[in-house]
Structures are given as structure tokens and as C-alpha cells.
C-alpha positions in Angstrom: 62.5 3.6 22.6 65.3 5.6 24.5 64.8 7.6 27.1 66.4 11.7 26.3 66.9 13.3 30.1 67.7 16.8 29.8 67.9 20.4 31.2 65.8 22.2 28.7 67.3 25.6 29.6 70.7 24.0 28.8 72.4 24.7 25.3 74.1 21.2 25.2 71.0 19.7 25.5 69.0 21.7 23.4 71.5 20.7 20.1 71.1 17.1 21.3 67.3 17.6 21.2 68.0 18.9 17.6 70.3 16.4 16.5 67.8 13.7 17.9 65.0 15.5 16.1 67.0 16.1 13.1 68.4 12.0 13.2 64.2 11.2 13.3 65.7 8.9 16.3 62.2 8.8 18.6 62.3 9.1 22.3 60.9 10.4 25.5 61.8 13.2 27.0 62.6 14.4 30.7 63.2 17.0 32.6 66.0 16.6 34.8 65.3 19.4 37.2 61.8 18.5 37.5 62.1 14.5 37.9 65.4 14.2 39.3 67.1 10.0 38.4 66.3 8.1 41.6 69.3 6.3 43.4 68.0 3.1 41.5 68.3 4.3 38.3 71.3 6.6 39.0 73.0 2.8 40.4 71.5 0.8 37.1 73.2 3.4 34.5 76.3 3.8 36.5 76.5 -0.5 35.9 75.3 0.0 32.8 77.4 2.7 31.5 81.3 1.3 32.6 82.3 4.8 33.2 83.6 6.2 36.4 81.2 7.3 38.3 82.8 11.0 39.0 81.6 11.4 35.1 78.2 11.4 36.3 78.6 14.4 37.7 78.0 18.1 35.9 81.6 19.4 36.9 80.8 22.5 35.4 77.5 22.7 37.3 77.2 25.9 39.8 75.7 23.6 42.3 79.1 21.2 42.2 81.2 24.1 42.3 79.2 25.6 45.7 79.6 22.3 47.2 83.3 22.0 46.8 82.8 18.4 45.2 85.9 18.1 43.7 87.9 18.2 46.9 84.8 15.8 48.8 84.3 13.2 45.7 87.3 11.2 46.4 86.9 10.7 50.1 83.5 9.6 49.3 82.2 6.0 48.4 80.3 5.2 45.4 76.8 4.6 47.4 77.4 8.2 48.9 78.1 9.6 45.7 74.5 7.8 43.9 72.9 9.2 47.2 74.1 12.7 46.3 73.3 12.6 42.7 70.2 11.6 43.4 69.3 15.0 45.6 69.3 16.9 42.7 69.1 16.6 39.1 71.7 20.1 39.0 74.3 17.7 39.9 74.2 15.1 36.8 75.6 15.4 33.3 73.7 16.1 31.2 72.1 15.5 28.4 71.7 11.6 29.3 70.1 8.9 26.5 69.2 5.6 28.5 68.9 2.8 25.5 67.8 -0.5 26.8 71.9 -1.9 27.5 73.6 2.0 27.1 74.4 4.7 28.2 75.5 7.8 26.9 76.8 10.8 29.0 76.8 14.7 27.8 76.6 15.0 24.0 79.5 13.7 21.7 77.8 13.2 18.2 80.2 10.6 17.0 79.3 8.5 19.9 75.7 9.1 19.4 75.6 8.2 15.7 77.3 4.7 17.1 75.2 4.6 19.4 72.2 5.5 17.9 
């Protein structure tokens, strides 16, 4: 079973939710803001995934933008990057699935009916 990790107040995530439902594609669900991705997990998916770990990040996120992360990313290594996306949830992109060897980042249905 996958794991869906989501904002529920987020509209991106909400049609993921749907197209999951809609697929009949079972999962478990969780909250992103409430149980933030540990720096273990955050580390597993980033290995996992072979993105670049700057994708990991919400870019469009208030909390990025007040923290000036665009300018600080690239001066910082990738354990100090995990570290801050593990601080809070606000920071990841979002929606994540977590299959047992994926990945999938934000919600691009073509990927996720390959995926999926």
C-alpha cells in the first residue's frame, strides 16, 4: 500500500486525493503539517526518488519565500537542506505518494497513471 502525504487545505492535493479515490488506488493518508517527514525518511525518498533535492522543496510555499531559500539553498549542503525540510512539513512539496521503490513529487497525472 502507498503512503498519500498531503496538506489537506491544499487544492493540489485535494485533486490528487480525488484522482486516487477516483483510480480506486488504496492508500494511507497523512497530514503533512501535523506529522512532518523525519530527516530519515526525508534522506530515504530523496535516494529513492533520483531527483534533485531542491525539488523537495514547496517553492511556492509562503514559508520558503519568508526564508529567502532560494538565495540560501545553494550555499547549503544536502544534510543541511534534509535537516531543514524536516523542521516543517510547510517546506515540502507536496502532495508526495511513497510506493515501496518510488517516489512521486507534486501531482502530474500522467506520471501517476505510470506510476500507479
Amino acid at each position: 500500500m502507498i503512503e498519500f502525504i498531503c496538506y489537506t487545505k491544499c487544492t493540489t492535493c485535494q485533486k490528487a486525493k480525488k484522482w486516487l479515490d477516483d483510480n480506486k488506488i488504496e492508500y494511507n493518508i497523512r497530514d503533512i503539517k501535523e506529522d512532518n517527514p523525519s530527516f530519515e525518511e526525508l534522506a530515504d525518498w530523496y535516494k529513492m526518488s533520483g531527483l534533485p533535492l531542491k525539488k523537495f522543496f514547496n517553492t511556492s510555499g509562503l514559508l520558503y519565500k519568508s526564508m529567502a531559500l532560494k538565495d540560501k539553498l545553494p550555499t547549503m549542503t544536502e544534510e543541511e537542506q534534509l535537516k531543514l525540510l524536516a523542521t516543517d512539513g510547510m517546506l515540502v512539496k507536496r502532495p508526495l505518494v511513497i510506493g515501496e521503490n518510488f517516489v512521486l513529487l507534486g501531482f502530474k497525472e500522467s506520471e501517476w497513471s505510470e506510476k500507479l
